[in-house]
N, CA, C and O atoms as a DFTB+ gen file, in Angstrom:
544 C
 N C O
     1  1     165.201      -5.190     122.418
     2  2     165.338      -3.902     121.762
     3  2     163.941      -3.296     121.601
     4  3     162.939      -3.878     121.186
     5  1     164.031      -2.259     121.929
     6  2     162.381      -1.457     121.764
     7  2     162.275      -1.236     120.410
     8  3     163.167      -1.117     119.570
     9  1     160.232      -1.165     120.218
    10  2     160.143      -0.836     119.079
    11  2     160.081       0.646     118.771
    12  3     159.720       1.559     119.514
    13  1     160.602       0.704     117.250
    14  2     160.541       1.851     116.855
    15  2     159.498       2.972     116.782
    16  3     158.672       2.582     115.956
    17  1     159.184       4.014     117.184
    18  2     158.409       4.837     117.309
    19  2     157.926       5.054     115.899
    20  3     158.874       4.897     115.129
    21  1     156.712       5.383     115.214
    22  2     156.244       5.897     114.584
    23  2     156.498       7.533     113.889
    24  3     155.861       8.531     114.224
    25  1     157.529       7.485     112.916
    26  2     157.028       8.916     112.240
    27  2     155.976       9.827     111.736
    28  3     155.379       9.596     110.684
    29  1     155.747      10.852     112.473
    30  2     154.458      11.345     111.948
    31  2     154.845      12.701     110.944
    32  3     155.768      13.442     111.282
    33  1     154.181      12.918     109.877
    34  2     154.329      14.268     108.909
    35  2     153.505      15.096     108.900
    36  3     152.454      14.879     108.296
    37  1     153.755      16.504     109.675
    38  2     152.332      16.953     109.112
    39  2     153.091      18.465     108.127
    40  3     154.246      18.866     107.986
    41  1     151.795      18.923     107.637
    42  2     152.283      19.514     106.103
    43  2     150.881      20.256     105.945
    44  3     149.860      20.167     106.627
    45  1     151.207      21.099     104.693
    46  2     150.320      21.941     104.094
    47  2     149.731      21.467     102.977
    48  3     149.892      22.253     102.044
    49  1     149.005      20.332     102.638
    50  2     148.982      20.370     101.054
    51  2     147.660      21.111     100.506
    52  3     146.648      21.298     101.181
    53  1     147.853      21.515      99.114
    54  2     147.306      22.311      98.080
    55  2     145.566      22.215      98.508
    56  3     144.928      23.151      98.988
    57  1     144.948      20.659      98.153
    58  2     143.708      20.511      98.240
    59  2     143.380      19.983      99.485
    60  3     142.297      19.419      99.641
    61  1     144.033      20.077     100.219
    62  2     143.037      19.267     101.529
    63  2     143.773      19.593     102.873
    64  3     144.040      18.913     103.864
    65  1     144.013      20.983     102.499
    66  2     144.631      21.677     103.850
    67  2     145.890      20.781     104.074
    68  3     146.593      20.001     103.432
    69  1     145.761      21.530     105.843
    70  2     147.079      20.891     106.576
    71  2     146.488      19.387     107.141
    72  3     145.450      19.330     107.800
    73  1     147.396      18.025     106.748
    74  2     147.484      17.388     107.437
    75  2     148.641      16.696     108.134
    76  3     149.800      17.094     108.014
    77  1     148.204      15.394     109.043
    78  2     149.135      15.096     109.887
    79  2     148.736      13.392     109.026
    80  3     147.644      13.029     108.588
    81  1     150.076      12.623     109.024
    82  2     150.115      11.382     108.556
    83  2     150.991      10.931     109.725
    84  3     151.866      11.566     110.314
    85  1     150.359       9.144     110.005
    86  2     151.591       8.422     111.151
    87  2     150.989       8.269     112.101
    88  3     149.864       8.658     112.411
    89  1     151.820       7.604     112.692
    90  2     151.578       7.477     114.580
    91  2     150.633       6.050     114.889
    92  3     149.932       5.273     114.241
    93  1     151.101       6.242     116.342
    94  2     150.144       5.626     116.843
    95  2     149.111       5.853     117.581
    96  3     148.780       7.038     117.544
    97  1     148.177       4.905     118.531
    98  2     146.864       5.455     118.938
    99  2     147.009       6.935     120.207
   100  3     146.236       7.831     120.547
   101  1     148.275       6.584     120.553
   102  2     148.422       7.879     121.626
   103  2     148.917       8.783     120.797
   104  3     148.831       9.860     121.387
   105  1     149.499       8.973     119.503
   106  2     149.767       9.927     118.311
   107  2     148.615      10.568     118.136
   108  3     148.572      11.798     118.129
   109  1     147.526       9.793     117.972
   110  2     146.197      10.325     117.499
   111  2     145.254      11.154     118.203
   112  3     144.512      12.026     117.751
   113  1     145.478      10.530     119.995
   114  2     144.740      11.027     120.633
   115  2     145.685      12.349     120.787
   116  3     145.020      13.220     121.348
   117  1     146.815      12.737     120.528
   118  2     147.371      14.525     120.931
   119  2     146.850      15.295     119.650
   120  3     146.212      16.344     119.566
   121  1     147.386      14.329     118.565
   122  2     146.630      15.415     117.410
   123  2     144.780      15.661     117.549
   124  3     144.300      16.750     117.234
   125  1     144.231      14.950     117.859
   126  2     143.234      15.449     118.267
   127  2     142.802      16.336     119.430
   128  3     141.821      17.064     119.279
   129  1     143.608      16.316     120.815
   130  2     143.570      17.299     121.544
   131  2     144.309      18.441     120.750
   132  3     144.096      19.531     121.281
   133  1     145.113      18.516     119.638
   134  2     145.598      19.914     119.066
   135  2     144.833      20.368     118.390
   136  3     145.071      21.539     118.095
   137  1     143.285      19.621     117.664
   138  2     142.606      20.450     116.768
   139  2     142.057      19.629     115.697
   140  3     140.986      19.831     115.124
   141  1     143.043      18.502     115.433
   142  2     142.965      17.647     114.277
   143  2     141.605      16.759     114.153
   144  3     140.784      16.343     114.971
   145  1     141.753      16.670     112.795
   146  2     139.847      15.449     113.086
   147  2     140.416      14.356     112.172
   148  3     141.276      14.614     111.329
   149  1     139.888      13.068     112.372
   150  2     140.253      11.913     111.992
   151  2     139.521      11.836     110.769
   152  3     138.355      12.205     110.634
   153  1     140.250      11.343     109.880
   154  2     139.738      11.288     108.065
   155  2     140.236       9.871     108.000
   156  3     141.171       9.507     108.714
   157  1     139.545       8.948     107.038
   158  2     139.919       7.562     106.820
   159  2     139.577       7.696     105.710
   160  3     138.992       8.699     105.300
   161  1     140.048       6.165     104.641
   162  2     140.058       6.028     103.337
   163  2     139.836       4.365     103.540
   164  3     139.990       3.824     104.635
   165  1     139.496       3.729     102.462
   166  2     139.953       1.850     102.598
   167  2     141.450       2.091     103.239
   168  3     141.510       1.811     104.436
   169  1     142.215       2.388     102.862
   170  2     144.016       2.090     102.961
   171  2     144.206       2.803     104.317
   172  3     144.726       2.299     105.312
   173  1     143.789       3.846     104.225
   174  2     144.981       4.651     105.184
   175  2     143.763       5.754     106.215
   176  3     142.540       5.809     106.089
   177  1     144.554       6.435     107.088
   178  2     143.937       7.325     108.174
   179  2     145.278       8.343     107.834
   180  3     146.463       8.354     107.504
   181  1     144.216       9.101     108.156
   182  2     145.113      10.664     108.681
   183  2     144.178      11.691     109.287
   184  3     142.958      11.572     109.400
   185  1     145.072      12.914     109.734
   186  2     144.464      13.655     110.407
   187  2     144.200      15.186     109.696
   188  3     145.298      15.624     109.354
   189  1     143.380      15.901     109.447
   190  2     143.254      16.949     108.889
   191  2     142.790      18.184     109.886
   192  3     142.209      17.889     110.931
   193  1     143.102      19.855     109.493
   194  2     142.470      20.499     110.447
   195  2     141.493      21.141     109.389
   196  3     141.503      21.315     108.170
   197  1     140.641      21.411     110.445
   198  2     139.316      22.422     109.686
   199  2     139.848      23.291     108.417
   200  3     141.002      23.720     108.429
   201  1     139.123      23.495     107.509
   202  2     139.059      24.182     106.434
   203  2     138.890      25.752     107.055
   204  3     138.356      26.071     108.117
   205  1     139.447      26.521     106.157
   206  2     139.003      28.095     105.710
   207  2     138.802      28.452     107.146
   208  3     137.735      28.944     107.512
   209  1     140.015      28.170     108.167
   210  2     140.088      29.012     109.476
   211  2     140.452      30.010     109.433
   212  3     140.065      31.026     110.011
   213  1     142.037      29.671     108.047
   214  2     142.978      31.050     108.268
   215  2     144.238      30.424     108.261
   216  3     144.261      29.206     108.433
   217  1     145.442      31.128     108.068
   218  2     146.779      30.418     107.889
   219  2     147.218      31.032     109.851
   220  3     147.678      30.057     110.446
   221  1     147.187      31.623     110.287
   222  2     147.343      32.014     111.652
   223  2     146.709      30.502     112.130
   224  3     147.531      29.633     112.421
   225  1     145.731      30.287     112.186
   226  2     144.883      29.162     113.237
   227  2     145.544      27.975     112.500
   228  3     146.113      27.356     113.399
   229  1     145.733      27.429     111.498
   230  2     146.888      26.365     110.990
   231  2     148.264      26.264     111.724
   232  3     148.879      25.502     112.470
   233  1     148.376      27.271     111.191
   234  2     150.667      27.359     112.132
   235  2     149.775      27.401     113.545
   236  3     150.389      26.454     114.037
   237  1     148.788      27.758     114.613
   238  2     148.992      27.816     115.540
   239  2     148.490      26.515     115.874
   240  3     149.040      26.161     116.917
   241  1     147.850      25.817     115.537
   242  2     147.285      24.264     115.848
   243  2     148.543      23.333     115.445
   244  3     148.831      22.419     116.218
   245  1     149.366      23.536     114.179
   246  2     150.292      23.103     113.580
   247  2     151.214      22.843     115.048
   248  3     151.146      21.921     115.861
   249  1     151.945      23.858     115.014
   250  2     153.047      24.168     115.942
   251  2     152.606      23.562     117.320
   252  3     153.432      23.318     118.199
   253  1     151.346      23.345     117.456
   254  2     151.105      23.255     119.024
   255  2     151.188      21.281     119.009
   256  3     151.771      20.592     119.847
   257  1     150.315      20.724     117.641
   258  2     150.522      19.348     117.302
   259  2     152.302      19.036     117.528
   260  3     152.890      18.275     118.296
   261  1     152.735      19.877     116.618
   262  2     154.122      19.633     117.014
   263  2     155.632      19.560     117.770
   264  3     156.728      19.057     117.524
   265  1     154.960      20.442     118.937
   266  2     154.913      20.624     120.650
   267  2     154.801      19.420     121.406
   268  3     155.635      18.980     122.197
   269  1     153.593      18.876     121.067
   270  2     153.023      17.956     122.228
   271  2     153.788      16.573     122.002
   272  3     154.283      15.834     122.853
   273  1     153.725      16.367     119.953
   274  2     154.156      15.719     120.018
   275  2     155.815      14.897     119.739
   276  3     156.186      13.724     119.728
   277  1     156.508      16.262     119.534
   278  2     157.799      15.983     120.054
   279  2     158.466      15.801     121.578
   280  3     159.597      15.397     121.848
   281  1     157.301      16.267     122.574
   282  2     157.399      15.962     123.938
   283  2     157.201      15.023     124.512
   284  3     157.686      14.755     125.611
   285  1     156.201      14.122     123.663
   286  2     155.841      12.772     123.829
   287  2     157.322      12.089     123.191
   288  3     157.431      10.911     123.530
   289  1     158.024      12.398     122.672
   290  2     158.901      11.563     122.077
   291  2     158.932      11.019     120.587
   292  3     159.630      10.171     120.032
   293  1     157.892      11.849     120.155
   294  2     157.607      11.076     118.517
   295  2     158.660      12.022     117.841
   296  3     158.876      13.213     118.062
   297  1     159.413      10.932     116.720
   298  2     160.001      11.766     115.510
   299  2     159.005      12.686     114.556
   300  3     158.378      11.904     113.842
   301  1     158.762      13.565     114.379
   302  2     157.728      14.860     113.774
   303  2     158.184      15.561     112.816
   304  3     158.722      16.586     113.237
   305  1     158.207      15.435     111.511
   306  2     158.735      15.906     110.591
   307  2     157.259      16.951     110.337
   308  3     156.094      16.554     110.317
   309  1     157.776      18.439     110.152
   310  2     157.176      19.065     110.009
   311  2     157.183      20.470     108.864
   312  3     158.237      21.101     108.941
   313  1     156.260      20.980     107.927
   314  2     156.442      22.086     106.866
   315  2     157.005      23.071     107.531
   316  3     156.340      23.366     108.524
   317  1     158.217      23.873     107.353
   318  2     158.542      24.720     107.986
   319  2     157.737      25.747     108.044
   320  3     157.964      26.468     109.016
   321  1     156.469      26.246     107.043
   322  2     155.515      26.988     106.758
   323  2     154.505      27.008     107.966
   324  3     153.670      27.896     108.141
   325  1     154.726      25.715     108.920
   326  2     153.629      25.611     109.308
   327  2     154.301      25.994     111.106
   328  3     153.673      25.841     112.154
   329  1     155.292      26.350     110.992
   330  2     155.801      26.694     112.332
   331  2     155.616      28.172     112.732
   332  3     155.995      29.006     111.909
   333  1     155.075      28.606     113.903
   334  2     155.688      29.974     114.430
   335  2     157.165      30.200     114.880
   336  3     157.984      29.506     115.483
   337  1     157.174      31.513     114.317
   338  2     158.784      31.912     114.404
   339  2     158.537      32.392     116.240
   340  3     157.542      32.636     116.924
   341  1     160.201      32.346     116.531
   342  2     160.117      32.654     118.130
   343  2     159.178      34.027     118.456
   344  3     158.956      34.121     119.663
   345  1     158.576      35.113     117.645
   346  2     158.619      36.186     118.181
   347  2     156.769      36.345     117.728
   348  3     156.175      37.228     118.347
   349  1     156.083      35.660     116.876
   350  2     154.753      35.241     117.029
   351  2     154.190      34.305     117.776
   352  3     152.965      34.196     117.826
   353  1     155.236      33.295     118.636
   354  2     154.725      32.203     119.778
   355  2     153.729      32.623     120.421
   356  3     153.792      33.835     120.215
   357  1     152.675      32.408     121.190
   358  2     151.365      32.699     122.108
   359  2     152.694      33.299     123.389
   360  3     153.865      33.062     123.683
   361  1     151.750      34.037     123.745
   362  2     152.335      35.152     124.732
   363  2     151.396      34.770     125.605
   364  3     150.166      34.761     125.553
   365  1     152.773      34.220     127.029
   366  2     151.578      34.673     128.645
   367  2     150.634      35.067     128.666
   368  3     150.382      35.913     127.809
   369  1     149.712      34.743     129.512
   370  2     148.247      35.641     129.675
   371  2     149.106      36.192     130.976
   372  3     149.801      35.398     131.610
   373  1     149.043      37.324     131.276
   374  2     149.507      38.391     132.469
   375  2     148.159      37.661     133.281
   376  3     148.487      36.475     133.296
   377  1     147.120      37.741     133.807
   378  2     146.371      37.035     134.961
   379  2     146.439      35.816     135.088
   380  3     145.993      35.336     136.130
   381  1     147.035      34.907     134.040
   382  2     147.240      33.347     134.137
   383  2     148.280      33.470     134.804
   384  3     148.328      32.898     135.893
   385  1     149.279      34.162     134.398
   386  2     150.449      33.931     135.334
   387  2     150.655      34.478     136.328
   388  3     151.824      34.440     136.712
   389  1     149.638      35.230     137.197
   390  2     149.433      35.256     138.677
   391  2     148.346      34.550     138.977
   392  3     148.243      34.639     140.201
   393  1     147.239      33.721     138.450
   394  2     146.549      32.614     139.005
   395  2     147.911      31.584     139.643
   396  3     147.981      31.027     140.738
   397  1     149.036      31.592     138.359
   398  2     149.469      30.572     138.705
   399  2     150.409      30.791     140.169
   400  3     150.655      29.913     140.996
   401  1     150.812      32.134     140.206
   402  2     151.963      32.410     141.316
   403  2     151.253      32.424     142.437
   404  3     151.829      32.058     143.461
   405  1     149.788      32.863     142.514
   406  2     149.087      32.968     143.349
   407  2     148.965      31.052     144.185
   408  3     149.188      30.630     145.319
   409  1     148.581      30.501     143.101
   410  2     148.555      28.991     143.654
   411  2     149.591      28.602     144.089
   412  3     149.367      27.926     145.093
   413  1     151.279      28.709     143.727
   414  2     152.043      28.046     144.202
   415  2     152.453      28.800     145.882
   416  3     152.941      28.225     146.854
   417  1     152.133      29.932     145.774
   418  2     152.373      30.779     147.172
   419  2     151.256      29.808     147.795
   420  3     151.842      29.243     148.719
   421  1     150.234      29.444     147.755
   422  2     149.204      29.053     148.597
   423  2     149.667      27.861     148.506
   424  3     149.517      27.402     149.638
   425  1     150.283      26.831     147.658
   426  2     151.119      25.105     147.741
   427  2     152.019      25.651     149.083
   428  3     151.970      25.213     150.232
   429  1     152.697      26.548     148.644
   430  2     154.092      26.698     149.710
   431  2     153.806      27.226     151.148
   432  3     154.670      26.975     151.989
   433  1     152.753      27.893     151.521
   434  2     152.355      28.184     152.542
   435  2     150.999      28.150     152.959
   436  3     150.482      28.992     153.694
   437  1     150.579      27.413     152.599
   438  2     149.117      26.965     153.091
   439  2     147.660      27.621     153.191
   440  3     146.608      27.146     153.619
   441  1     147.984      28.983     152.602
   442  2     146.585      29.885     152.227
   443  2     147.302      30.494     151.366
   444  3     148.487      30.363     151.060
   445  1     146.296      31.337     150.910
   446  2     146.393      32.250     149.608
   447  2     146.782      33.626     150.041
   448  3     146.131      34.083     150.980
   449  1     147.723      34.366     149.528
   450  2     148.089      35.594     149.689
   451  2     146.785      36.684     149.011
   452  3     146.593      36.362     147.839
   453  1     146.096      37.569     149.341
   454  2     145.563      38.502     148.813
   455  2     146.275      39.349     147.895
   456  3     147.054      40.225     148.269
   457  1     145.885      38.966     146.124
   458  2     146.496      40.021     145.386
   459  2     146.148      40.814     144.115
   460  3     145.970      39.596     144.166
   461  1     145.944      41.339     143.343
   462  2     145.488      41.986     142.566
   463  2     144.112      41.244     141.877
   464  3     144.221      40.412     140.976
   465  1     142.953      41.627     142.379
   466  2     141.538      40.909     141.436
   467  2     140.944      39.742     142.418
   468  3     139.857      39.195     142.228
   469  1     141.756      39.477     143.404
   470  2     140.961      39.095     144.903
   471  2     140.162      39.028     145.791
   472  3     140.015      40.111     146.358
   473  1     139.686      38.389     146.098
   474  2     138.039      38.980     146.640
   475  2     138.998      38.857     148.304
   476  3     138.324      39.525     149.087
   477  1     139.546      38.603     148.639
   478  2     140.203      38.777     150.144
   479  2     141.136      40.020     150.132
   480  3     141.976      40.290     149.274
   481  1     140.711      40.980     151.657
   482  2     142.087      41.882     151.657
   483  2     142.512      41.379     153.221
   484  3     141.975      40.674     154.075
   485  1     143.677      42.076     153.120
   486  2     144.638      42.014     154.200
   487  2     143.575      42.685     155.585
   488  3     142.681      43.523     155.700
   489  1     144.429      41.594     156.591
   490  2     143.084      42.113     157.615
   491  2     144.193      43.022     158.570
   492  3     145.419      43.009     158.687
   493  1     143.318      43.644     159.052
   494  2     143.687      45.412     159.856
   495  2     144.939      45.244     161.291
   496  3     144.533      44.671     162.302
   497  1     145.731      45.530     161.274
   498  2     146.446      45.031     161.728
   499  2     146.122      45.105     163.631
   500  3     145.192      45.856     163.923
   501  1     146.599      44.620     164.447
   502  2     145.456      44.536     165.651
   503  2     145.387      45.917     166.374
   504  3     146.303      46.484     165.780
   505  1     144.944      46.765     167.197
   506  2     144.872      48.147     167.819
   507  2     144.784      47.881     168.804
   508  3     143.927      47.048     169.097
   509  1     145.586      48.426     169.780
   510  2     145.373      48.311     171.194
   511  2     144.391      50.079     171.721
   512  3     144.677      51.266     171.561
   513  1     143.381      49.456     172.272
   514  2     141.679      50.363     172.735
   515  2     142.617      51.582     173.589
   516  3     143.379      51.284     174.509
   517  1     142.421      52.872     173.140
   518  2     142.778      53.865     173.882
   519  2     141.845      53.854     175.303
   520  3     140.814      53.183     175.355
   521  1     142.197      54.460     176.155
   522  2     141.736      54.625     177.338
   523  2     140.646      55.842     177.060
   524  3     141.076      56.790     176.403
   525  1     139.244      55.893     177.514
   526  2     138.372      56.999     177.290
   527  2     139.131      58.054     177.750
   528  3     140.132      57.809     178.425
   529  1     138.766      59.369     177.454
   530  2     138.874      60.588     177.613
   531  2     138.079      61.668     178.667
   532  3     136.993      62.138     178.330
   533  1     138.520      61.916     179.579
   534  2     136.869      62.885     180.570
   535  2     137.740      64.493     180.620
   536  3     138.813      64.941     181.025
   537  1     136.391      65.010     179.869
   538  2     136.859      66.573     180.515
   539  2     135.552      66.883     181.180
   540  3     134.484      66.272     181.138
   541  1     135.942      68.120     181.882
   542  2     135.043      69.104     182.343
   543  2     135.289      70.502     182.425
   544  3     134.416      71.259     182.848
């Protein structure tokens, strides 16, 4: 029988910001790619984010900790305070998402299409040489 995964909590509290409690060492290493910094005591570890960012940069580090690591599979009990609602989520970057269409056209066919912000254009399509001209 496998072992049980680690619950992690993260939360808002009063004096010491938002933190994250739990996990294990691959728990630790996502909350730290989300923002989090490692705090220890004799007893215990947890994870805290920077002070006096802002409640925006909290819910958005928050929510993103709690992204990664419900994708990993961890149970994530989380402040509902600390979630973005569907309609403040991070929005597409409009040029990220033709870097990206741009790359998969070039996976699927083997060069890059020329397209908006490109340093390549479309080359001239071929001309067949008119015959000179003579008057007199």
């Amino acid at each position: 029988m496998p072992e049980p995964v680690p619950a992690i909590h993260i939360a808002r509290r009063p004096t010491s910001g938002v933190t994250a409690e739990g996990g294990d060492a691959f728990a630790a290493t996502l909350l730290e790619r989300a923002g989090f910094i490692p705090q220890s005591s004799i007893r215990q570890s947890w994870y805290r984010l920077h002070y006096d960012m802002g409640e925006d940069y909290e819910n958005e580090k928050a929510t993103s900790a709690y992204e990664m690591l419900t994708a990993a599979g961890y149970p994530v009990a989380i402040d509902p305070s600390l979630r973005l609602p569907e309609d403040r989520q991070r929005r597409p970057d409009p040029q990220r998402l033709l870097r990206i269409q741009a790359a998969q056209a070039r996976t699927a066919t083997g060069h890059a299409p020329a397209g908006p912000g490109s340093d390549e254009t479309e080359s001239p399509s071929p001309v067949t040489p008119q015959p000179p001209r003579r008057t007199r």
